[in-house]
Structure formats: C-alpha cells, structure tokens
Backbone bond lengths (Angstrom), bond angles and torsions (degrees), N, CA, C in turn:
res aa  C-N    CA-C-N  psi(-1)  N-CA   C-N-CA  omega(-1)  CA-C   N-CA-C  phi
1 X - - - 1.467 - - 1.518 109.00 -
2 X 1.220 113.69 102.75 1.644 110.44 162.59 1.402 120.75 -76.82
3 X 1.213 105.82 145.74 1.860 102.81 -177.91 1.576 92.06 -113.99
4 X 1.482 129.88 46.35 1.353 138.16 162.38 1.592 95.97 -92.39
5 X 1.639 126.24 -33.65 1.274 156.45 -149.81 1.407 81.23 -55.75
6 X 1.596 152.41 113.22 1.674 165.23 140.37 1.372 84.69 -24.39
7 X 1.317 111.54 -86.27 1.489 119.43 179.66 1.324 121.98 -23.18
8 X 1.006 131.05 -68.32 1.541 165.55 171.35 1.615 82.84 -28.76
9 X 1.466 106.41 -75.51 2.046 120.01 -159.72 1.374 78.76 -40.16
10 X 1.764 111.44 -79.88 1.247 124.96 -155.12 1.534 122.39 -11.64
11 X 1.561 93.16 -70.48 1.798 106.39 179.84 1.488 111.46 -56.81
12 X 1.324 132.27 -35.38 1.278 135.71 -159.88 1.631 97.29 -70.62
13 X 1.692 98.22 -38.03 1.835 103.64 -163.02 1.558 93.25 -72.44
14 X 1.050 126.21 -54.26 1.709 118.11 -174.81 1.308 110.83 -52.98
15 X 1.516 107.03 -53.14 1.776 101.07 -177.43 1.587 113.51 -44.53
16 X 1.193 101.33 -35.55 1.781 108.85 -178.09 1.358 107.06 -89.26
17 X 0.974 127.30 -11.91 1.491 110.60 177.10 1.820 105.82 -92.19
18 X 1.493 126.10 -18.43 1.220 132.74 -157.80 1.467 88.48 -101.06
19 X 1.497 128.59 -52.57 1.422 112.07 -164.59 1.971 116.00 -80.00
20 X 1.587 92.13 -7.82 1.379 101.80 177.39 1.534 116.64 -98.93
21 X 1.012 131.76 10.63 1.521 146.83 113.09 1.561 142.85 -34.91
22 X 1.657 73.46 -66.23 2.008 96.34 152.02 1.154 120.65 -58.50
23 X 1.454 129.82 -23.78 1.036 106.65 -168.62 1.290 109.95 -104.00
24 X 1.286 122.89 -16.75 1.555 142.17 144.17 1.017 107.15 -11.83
25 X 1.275 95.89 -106.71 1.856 120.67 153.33 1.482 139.53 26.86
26 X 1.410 97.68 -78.24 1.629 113.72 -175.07 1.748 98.28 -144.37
27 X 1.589 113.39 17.64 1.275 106.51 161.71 1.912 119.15 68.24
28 X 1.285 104.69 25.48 1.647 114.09 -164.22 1.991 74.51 -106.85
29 X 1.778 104.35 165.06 1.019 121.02 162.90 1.918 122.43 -70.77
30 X 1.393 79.80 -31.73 2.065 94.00 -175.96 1.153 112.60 113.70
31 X 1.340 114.22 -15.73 1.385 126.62 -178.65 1.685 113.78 -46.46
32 X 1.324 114.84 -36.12 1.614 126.27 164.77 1.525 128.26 -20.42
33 X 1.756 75.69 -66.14 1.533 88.71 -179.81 1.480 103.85 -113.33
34 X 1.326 143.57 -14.63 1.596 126.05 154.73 1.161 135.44 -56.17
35 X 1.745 108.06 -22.86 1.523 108.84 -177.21 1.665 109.20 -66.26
36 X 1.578 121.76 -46.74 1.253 132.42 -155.92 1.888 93.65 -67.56
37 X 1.746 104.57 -35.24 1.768 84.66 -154.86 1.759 89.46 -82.77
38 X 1.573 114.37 -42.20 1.303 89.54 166.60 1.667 152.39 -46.05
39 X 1.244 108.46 -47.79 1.426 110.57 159.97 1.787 125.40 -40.50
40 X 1.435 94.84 -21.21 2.075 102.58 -170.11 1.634 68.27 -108.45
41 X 1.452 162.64 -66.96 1.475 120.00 -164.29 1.329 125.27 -79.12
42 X 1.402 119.81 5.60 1.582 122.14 168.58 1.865 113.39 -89.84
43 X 1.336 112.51 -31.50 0.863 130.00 170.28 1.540 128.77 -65.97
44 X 1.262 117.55 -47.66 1.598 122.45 152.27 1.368 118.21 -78.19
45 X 1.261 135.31 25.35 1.220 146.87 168.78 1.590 105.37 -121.79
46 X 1.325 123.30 26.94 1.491 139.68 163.61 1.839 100.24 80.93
47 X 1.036 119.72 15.21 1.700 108.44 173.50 1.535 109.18 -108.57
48 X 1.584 94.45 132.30 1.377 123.47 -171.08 1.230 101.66 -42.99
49 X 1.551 121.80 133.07 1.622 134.72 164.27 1.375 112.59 -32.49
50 X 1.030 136.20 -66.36 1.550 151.69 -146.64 2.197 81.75 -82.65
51 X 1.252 128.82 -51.50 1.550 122.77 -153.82 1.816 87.50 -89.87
52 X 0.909 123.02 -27.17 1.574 139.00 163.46 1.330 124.90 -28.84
53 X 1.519 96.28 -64.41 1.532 122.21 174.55 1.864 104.04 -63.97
54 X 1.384 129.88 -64.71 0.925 144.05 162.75 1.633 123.10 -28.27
55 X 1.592 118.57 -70.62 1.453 123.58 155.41 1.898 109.09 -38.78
56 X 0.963 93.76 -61.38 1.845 103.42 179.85 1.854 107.27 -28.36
57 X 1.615 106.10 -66.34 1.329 108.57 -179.98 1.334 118.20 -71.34
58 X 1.172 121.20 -49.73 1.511 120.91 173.38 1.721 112.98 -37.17
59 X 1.210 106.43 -50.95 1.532 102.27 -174.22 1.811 113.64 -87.18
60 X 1.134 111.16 1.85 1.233 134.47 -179.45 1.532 104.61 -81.37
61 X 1.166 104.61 -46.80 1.948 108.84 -168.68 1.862 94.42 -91.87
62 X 1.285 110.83 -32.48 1.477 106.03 171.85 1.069 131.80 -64.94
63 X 1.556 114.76 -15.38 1.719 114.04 170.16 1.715 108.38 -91.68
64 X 1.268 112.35 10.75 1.248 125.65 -166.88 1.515 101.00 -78.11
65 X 1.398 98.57 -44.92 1.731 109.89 -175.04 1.518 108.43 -60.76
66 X 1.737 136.77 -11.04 0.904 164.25 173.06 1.543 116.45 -74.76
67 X 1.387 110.11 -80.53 1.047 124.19 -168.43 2.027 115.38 -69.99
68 X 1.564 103.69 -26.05 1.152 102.40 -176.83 1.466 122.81 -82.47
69 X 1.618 94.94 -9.77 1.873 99.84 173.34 1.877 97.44 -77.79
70 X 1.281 112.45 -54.52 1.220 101.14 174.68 1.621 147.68 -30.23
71 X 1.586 93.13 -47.55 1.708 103.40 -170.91 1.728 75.74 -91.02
72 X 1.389 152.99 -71.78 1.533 145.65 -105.33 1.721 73.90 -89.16
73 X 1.399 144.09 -57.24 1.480 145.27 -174.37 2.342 79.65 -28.66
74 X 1.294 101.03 -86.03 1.448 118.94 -159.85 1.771 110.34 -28.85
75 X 1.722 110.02 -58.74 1.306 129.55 160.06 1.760 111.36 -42.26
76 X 1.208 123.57 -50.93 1.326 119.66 178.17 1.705 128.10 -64.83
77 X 1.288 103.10 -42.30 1.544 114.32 178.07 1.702 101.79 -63.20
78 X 1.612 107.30 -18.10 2.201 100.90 172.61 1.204 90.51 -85.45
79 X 1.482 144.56 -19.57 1.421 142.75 -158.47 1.481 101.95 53.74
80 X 1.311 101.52 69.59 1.357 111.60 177.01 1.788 128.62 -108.20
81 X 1.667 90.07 -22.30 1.472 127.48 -169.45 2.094 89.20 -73.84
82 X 1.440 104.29 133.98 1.355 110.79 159.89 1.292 119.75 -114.41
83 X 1.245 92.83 96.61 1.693 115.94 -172.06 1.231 126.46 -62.63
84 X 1.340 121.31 1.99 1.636 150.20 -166.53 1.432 95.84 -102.23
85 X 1.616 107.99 -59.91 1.488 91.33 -166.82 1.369 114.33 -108.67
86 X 1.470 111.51 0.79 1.864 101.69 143.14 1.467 101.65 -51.73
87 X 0.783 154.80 -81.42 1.673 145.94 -146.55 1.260 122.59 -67.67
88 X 1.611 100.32 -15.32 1.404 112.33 164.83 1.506 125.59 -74.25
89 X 1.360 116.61 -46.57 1.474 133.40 143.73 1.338 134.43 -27.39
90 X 1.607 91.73 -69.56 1.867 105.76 -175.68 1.618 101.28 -21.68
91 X 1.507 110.01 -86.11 1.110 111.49 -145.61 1.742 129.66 -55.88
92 X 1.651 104.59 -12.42 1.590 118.43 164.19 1.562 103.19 -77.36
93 X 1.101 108.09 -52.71 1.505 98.66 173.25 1.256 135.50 -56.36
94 X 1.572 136.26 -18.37 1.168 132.85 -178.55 1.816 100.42 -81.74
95 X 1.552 92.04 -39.06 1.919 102.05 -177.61 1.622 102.69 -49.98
96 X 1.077 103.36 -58.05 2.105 122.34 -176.79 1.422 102.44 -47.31
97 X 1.312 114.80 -43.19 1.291 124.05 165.34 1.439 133.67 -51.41
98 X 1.472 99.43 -55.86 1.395 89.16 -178.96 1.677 107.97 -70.22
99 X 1.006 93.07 -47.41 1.793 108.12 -164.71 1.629 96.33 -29.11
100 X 1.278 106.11 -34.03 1.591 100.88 -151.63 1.492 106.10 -101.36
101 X 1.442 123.59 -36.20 1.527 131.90 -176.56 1.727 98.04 -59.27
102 X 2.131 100.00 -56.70 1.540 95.81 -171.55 1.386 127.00 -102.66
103 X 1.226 103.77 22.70 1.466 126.15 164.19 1.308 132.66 -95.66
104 X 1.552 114.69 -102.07 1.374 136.81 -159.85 1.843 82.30 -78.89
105 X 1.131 124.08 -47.94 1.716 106.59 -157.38 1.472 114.81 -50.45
106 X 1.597 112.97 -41.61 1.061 113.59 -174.01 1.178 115.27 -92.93
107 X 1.743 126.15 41.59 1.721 112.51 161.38 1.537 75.64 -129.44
108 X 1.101 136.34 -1.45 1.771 118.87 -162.01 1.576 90.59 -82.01
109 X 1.313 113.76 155.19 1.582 122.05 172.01 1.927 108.51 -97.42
110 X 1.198 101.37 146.39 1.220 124.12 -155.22 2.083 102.66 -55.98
111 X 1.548 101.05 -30.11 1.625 101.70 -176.46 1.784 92.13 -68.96
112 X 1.692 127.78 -45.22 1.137 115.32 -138.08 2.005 94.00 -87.03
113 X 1.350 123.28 -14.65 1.034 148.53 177.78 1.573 103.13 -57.57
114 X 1.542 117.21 -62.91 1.601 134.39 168.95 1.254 119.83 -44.94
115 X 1.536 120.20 -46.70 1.201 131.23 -178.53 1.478 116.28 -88.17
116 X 1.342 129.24 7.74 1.144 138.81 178.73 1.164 100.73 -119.31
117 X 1.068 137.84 -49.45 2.011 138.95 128.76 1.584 99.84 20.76
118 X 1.871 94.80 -69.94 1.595 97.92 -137.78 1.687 92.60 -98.61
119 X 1.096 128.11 -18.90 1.554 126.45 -167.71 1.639 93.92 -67.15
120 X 1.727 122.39 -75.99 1.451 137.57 176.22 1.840 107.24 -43.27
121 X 1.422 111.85 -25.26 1.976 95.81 172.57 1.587 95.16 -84.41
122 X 1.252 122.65 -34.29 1.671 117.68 -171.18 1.693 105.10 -59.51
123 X 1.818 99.82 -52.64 1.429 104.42 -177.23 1.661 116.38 -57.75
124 X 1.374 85.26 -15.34 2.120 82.11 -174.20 1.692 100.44 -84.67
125 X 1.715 112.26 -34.90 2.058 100.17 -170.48 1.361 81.50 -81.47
126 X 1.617 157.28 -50.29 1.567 118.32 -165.75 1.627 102.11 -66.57
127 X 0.726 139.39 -19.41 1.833 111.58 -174.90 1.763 96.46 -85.37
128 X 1.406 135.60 -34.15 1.250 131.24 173.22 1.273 130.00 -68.18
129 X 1.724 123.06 -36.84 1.591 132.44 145.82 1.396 107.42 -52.33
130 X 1.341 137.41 -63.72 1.316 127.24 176.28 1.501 140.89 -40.79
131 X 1.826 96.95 -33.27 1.721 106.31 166.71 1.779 115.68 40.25
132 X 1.665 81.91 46.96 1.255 75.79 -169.33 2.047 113.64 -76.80
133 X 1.127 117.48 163.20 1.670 94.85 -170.04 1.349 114.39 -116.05
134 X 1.880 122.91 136.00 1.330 124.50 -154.14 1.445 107.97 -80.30
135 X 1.253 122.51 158.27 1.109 109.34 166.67 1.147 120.81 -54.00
136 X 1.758 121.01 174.32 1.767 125.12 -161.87 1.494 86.55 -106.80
137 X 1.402 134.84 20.22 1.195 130.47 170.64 1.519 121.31 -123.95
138 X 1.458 123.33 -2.60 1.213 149.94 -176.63 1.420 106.48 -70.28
139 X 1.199 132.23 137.30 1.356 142.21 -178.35 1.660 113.89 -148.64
140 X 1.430 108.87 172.98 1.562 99.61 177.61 1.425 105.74 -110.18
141 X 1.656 101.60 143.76 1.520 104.62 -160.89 1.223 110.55 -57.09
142 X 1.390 95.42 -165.19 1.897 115.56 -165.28 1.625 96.61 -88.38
143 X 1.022 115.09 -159.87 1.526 140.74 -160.12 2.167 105.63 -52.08
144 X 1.259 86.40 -57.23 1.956 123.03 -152.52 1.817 84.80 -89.11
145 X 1.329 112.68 -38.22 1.802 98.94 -175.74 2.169 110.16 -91.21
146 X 1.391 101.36 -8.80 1.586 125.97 -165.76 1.737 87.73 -69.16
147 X 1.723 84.84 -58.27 2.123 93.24 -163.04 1.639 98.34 -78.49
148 X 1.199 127.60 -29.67 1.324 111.53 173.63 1.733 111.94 -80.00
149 X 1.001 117.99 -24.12 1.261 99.04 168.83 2.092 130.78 -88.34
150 X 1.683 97.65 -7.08 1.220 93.94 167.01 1.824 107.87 -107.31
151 X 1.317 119.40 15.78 1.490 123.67 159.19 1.691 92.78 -71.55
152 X 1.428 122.97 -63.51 1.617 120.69 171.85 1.144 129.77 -9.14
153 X 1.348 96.74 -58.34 1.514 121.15 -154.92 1.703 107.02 -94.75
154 X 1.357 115.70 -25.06 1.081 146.84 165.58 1.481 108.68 -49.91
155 X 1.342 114.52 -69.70 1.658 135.71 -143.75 1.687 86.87 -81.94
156 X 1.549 106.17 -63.27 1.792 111.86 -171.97 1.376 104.46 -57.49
157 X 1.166 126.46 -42.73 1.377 120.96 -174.83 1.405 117.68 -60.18
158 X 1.652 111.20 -17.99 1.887 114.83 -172.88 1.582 109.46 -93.72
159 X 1.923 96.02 -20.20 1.360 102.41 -171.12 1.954 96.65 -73.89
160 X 1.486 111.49 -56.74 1.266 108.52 -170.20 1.886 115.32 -80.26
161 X 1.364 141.26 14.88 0.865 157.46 -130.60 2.235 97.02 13.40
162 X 0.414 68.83 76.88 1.796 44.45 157.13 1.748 90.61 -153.59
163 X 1.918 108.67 -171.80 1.316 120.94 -165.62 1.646 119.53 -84.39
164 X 1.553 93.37 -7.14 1.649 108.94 172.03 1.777 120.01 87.87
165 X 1.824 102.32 16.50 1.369 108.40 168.70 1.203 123.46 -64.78
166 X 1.402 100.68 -23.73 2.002 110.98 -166.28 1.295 93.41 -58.74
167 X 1.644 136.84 -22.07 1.326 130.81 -136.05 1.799 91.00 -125.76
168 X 1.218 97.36 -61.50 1.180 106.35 -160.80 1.387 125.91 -81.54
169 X 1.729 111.51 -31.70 1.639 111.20 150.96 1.826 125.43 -48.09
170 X 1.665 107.34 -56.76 1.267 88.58 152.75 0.947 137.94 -36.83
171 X 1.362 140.60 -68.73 1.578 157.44 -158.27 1.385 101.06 -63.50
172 X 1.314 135.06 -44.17 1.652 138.62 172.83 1.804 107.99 -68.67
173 X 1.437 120.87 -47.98 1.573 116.23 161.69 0.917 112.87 -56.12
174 X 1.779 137.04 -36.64 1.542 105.51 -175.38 1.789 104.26 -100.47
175 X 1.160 115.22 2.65 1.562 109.73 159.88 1.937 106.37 -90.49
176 X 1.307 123.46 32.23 1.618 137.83 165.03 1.968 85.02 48.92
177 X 1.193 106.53 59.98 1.673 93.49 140.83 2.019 95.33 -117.42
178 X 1.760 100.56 152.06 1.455 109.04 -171.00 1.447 93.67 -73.42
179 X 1.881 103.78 153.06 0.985 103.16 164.71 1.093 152.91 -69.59
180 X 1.337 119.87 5.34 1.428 138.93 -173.62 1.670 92.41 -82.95
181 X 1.062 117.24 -19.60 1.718 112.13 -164.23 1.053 94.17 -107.60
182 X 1.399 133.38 -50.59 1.169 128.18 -174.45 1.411 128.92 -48.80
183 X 1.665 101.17 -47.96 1.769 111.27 152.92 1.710 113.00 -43.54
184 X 1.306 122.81 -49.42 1.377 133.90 -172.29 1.251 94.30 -45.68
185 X 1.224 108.00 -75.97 1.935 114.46 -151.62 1.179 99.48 -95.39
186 X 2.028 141.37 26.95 0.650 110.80 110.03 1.667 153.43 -67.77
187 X 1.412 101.91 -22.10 1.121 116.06 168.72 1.269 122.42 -65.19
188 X 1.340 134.53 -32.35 1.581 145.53 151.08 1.278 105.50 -42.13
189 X 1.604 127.24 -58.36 1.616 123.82 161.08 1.374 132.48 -16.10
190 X 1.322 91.55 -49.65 1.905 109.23 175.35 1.286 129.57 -8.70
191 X 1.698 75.16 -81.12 1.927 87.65 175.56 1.287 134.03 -33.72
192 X 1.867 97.01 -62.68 1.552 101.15 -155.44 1.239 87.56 -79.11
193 X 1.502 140.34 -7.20 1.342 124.97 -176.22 1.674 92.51 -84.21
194 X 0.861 119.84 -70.44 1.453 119.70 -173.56 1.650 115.27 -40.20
195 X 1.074 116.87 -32.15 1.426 122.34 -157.30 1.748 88.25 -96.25
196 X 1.266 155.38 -21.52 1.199 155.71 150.33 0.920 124.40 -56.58
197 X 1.632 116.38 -69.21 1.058 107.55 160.29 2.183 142.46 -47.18
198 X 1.052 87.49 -52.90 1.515 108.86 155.90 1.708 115.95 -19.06
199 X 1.393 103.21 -57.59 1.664 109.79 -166.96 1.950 95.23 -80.91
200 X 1.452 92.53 -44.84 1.506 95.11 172.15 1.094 121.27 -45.32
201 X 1.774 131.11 -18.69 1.474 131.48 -172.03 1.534 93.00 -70.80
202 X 1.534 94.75 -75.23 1.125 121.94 -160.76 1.909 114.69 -49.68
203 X 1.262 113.10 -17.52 1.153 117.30 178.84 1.985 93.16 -86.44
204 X 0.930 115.46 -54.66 1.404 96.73 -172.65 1.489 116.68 -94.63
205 X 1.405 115.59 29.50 1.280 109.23 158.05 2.098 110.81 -125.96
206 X 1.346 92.40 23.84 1.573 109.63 174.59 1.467 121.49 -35.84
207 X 1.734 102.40 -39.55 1.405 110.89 -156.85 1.191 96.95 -115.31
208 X 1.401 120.41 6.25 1.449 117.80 170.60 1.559 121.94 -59.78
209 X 1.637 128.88 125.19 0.983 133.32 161.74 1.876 118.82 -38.25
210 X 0.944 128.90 100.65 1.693 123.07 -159.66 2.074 111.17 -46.24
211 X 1.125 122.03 95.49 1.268 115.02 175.08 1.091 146.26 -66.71
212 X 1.753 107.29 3.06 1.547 135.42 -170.36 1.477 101.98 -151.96
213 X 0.881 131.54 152.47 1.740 144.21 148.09 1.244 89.22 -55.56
214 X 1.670 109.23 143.08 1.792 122.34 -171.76 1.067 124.63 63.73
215 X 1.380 122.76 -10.39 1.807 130.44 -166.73 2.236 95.62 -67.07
216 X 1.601 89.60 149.09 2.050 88.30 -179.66 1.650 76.52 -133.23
217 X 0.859 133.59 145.12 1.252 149.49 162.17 1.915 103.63 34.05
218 X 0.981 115.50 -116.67 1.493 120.00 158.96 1.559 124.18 -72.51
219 X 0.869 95.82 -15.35 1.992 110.69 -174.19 1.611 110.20 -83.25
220 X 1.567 104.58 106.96 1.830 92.10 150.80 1.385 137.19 -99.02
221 X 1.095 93.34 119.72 1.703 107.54 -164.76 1.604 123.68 -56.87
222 X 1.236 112.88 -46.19 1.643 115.94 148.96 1.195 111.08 -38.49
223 X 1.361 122.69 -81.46 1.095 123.65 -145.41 1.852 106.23 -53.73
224 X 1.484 115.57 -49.97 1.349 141.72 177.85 1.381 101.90 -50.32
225 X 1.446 127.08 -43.14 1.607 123.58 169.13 1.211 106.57 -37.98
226 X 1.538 108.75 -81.99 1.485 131.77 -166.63 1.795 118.11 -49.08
227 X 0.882 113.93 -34.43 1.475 130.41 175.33 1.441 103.33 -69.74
228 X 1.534 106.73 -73.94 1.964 97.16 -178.89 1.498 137.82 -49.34
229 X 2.042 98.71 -28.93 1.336 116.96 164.09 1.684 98.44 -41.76
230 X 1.639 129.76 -82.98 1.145 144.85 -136.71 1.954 91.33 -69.35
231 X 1.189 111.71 -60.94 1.403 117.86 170.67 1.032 134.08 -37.46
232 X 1.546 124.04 -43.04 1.524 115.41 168.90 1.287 107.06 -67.70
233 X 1.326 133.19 -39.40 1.369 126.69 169.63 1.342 137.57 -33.91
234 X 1.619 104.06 -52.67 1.561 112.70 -174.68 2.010 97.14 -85.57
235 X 1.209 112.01 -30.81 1.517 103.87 -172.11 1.541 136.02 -31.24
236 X 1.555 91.04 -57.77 1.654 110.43 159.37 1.427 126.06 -29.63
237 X 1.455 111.44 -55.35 1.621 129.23 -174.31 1.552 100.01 -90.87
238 X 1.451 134.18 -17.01 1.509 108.54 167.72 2.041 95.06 -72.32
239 X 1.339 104.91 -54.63 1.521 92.84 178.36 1.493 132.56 -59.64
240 X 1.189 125.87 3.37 2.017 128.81 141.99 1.211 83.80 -61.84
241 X 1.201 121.47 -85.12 1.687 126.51 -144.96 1.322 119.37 -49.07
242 X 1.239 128.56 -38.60 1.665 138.90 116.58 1.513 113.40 34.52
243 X 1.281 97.42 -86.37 1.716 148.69 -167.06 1.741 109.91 -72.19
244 X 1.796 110.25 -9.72 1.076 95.34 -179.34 1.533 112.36 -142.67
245 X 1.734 88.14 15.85 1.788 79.59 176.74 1.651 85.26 -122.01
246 X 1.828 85.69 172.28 1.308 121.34 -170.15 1.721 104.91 -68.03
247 X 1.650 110.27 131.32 1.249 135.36 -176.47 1.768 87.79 -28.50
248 X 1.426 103.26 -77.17 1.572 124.00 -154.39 1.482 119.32 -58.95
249 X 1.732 98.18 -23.72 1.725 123.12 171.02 1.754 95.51 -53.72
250 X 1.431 102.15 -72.69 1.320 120.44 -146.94 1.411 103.73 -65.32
251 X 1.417 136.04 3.47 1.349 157.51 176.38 1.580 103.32 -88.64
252 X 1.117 107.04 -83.98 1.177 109.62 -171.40 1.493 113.69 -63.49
253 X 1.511 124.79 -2.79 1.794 121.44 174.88 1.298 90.49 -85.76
254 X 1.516 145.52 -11.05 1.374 135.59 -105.62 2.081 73.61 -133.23
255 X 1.527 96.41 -53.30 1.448 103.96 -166.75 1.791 109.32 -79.08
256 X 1.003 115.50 -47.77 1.356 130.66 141.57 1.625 105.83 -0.81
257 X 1.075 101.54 -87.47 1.566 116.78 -162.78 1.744 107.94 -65.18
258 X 1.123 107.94 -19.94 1.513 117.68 -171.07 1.688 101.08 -100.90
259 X 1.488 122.01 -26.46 1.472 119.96 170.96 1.583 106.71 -52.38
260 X 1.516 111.38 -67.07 1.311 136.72 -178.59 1.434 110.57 -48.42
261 X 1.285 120.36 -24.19 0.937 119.18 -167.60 1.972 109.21 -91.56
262 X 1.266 102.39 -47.49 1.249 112.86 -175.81 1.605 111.66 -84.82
263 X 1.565 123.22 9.70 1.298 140.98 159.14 1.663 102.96 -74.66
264 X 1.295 94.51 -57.25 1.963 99.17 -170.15 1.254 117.21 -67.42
265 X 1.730 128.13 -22.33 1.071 123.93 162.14 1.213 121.34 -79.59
266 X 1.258 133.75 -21.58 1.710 132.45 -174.42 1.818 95.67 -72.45
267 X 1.407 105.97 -55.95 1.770 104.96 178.23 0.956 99.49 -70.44
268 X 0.917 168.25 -9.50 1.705 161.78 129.92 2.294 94.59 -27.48
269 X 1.331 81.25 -81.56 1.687 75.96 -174.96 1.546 115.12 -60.53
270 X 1.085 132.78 -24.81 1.405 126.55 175.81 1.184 115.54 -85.37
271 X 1.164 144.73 -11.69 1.710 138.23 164.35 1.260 105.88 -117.08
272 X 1.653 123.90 56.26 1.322 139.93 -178.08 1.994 88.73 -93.53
C-alpha cells in the first residue's frame, strides 16, 4: 500500500474530517464509523481480514489521542467538561485499557473482535433511542464504583477501538449528569483511554511481522497521520454544533448512526 496513492490521501482525508466532527459532536472518538471503512481499506490493500479488523481499531483509538485534545479544548471554553469526574474515571480507565490493548485484544480473532464491535454500538443506540430517564436521586458512585466503572469503559473501548462514549455517555445520563456535559467529558475521556490503550497495541503487536509499510505493532502510521491531520480540524465545529442542537435531537442522530453502524458490521461478518 503506498500512501503516495491521491486516492488513498483522498479517502483517509474525509474519513478524518467526518469522524472528527463526530467526535465534536456527540463526543465519540470516531472509532464507530472509522473502524468499519478502515478495515475494507486495509483489507483491499492485501491485509488479511481477521489482522484488518485489528489494524482498523488500533489506529482508530490512536487518532483519538488527536482528536480529543481538539473537540475537549472546544467543550471546555462552554465549561462544559466535568473536570471532577474525568479524574474520577481516568484511573479505571487507563487499567481497562491496558488490560485490553495488551492483553485480551491480541489473542481474540478478528470475526469475534467484529461482533463485539457491533453488539456494544447496538447496545449503546437502544439505551440512547430509549432516553430512558434516571432517577432525580441517582448520582455517580463513590471512589471504588468511579475506577470500576471507568476500568469498563476503559477495557470495551480497547476491545472495540473507539473513544468509549457508547459506554460512558450513557453511564453519566443515567447517573443525571446533562447531556451536554456528558458529551463534554466524554470527550475529555479520550485521551487517557486512547493513550492506554494505544501503547497496549503496540506492545502486543511487537512481534508482528510488519503487514503494511509504516505498520508499529497494530498501528498504521500513515494512515493515522493523514486522518488526525483532517480530524483536528473538523473537531472544533462538531463541538459548536454540540451547543446548538436539541438535547433529544442529538440522541436520536447519536442512535441513528450507531444502528447503521452495527448493521454494516454483522453483514460484514456474515458474507465473509
């Protein structure tokens, strides 16, 4: 695969300009919708389906470390970001992280990887179409339920590459933080999710035979250039846009995008 390929740039720059919007947006990494188109351009570029799927997420959660300074900068200047319980999080999440980038990812096979993809995006649009509403007495736990629940959010997020909103925006709406914040500080999440997981690729894809020009363990480095370029760009302006649609709108674009999404990966694995 040359990344001299016009073509090649082309697709990489849209994918990054569309999921770095998204992630603006509704506070997701992009990983949603980057994993699926990446895996079909690593894959027609002669890399095996099953190592496909794998490269796909790895470099998926790695532009994350990118895109999430971008939109959480945008989210912060509304003071939207809850800076309390990022720090409450972090530290389950980096654990969830590793466990999962330099662990479990790299013995799982690439079909059972896809289908765990698509079950957790399905499980994220029914709890977001449903809107269902928390009690007015619900809060987010103490210390011991904070780190176990961002180890959660941590671990699923390394398994499916994405930024870990599917998990964790829910989980802050039904502990009654608004959604405008909840998008926020998921996007503050990003990092340490991305940045854990991330090393976790690269540690268990060390001994990997290189399957691309630029490839670091699971990570392609071209490709991950070109994408974060386009992404920090659009990030900013999904987070205005954020800021100006309706709570109940931004739900249902949110579930929407995650139906469709977890449709294209199941036929993805079933007409393999």
């Amino acid at each position: 695969m040359s990344f001299l390929d016009p073509t090649l740039v082309l697709e990489l720059l849209l994918l990054g300009a569309c999921t770095g919007f998204l992630a603006g947006l509704l506070g997701i990494g992009g990983g949603m919708l980057m994993v699926p188109f990446l895996t079909v351009i690593f894959s027609h570029r002669g890399v095996g389906e099953a190592l496909a799927v794998k490269m796909a997420i790895a470099t998926s959660m790695a532009t994350i470390l990118f895109t999430s300074i971008s939109s959480v900068r945008a989210h912060h200047r509304r003071g939207a970001v809850h800076w309390g319980l990022v720090a409450r999080l972090a530290p389950g999440i980096v654990l969830g992280g590793l466990l999962a980038g330099a662990g479990v990812f790299s013995v799982l096979k690439g079909t059972a990887l896809a289908l765990t993809f698509a079950a957790f995006v399905g499980f994220s649009a029914v709890q977001m179409l449903i809107d269902r509403k928390p009690k007015p007495s619900r809060q987010m736990p103490g210390a011991l339920g904070a780190t176990a629940a961002g180890a959660t959010i941590g671990f699923l997020s390394g398994l499916v590459g994405a930024g870990g909103a599917f998990v964790s925006v829910p989980f802050m709406t039904w502990c009654n933080v608004a959604m405008a914040n909840a998008v926020a500080t998921s996007a503050a999440l990003g990092f340490p999710i991305a940045l854990a997981n991330t090393l976790g690729y690269v540690v268990a894809g060390w001994n990997l035979p290189p399957p691309l020009p630029g490839s670091l363990g699971y990570l392609m480095l071209p490709a991950l250039a070109v994408i974060a370029l386009a992404s920090v760009l659009t990030a900013p302006l999904g987070a205005r846009v954020a800021h100006t649609i309706d709570v109940k709108k931004l739900k249902k674009v949110f579930a929407v995008l995650l139906f469709g999404l977890t449709g294209y990966m199941i036929w993805r694995v079933m007409t393999r």
